[in-house]
N, C-alpha and C positions, 0 to 999 in steps of 0.2 A: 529448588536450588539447595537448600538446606540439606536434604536426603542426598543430592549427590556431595555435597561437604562430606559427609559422615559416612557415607558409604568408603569415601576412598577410592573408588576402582572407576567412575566416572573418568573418559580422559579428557572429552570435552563436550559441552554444553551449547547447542545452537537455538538463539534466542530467535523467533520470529517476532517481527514488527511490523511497522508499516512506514512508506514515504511519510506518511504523517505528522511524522515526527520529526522531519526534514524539512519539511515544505513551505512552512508557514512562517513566514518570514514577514516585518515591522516595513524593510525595504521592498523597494516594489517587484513584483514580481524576477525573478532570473531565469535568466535562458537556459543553465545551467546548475541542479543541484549536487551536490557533491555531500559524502557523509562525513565529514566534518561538522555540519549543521546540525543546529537541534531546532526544531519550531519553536517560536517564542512565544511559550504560555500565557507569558504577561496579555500580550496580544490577545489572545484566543479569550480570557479573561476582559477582557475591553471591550471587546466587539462583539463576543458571542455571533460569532459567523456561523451557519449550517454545520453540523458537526463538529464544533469547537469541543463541546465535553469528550469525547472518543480522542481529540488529540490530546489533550489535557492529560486524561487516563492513559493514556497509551506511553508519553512521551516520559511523562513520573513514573511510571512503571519501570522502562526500560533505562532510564537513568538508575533508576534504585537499584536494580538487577547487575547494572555494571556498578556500582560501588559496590555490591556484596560479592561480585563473582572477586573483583579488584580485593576487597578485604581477607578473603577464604582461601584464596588460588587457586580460581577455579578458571581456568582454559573456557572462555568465553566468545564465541563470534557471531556477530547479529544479522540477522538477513533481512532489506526493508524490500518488501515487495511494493507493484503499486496497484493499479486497481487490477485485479485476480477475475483472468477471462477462463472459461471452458470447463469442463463438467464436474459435476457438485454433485455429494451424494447423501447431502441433505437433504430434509424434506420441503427447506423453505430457499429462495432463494435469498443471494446472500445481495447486500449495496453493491457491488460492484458489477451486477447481472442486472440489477434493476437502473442503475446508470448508463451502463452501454447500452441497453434497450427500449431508455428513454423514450425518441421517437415516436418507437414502434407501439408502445404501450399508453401510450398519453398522459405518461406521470408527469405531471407537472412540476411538484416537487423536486424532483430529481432533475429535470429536463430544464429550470430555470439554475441549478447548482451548476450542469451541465457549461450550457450559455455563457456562465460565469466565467466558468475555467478554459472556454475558447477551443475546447480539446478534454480528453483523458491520456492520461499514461499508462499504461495496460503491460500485462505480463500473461503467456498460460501458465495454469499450474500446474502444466506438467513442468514447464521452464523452471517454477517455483519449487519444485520436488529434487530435479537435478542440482540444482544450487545450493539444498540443504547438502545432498551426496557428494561434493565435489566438495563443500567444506568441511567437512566431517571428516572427509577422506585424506585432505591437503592440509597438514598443521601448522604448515608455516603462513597458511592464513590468519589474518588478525583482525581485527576490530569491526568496523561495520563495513555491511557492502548492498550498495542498491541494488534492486532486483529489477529490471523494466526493460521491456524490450521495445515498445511500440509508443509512439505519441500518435494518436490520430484524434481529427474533427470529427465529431458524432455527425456535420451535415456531409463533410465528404464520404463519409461511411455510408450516408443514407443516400448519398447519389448511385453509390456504386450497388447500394441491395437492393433498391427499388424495380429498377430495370428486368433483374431474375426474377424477385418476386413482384408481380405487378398484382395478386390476388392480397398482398398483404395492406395494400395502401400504405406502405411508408409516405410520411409526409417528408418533403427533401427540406424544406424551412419552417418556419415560424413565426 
């Protein structure tokens, strides 16, 4: 952010994030997140839930980013994607491939965070891709914008792939 300060010719800056930074919330769960919210560190700091440090880091990060882009003037808009489905061309995969394919994989780690959250909130990335392009493109966009297309149960998912794949043994429960 600094480099496009100085640069000059930057005309705007799209921050990626994550729902994480949203979600985490002191109140009980909402049926509805909206980016007006920021997760409450204090929290995450309290309870040290699965991934608390990742929000932690995430959530300071991107607060910090919007006081400097705010102090600079620097044309700023943030995209919170949620958990990032469809191909990766990493070598390893990433939480959110190993989350939706809990199940199937028998991570239990993952597969009890799973449980927890009743569901995931999913995005592809190519969704993820268009959404930088269309803000980038569109400047009378402003401030933050969730990215998520999809809420599903990992068992209603595992109903529905088992049936086609019946050589993978999906388990439908647990």
């Amino acid at each position: 952010m600094r480099s496009c300060s100085k640069a000059k010719t930057v005309k705007r800056f799209i921050y990626t994030s994550t729902t994480s930074t949203i979600i985490m919330q002191s109140k009980p769960s909402l049926d509805e997140y909206i980016e007006d919210l920021w997760s409450d560190v204090d929290l995450c700091y309290e309870h040290k839930m699965y991934g608390w440090m990742y929000v932690v880091a995430k959530t300071t990060a991107e607060k910090a980013a919007c006081k400097y882009a705010e102090e600079n003037g620097i044309d700023m808009v943030t995209i919170h994607p949620s958990v990032v489905l469809g191909h990766f061309i990493t070598p390893n995969t990433s939480y959110s491939t190993n989350a939706a394919t809990a199940l199937y994989t028998k991570d239990e780690a993952n597969l009890d965070l799973v449980k927890k959250l009743h569901g995931l909130s999913a995005v592809h990335v190519d969704y993820v891709c268009n959404a930088h392009i269309y803000l980038f493109e569109h400047p009378q966009a402003k401030g933050r914008y969730i990215c998520s297309s999809y809420i599903f149960n990992i068992f209603e998912m595992a109903h529905s792939l088992s049936p086609k794949y019946p050589d993978r043994n999906i388990p439908t429960e647990c």
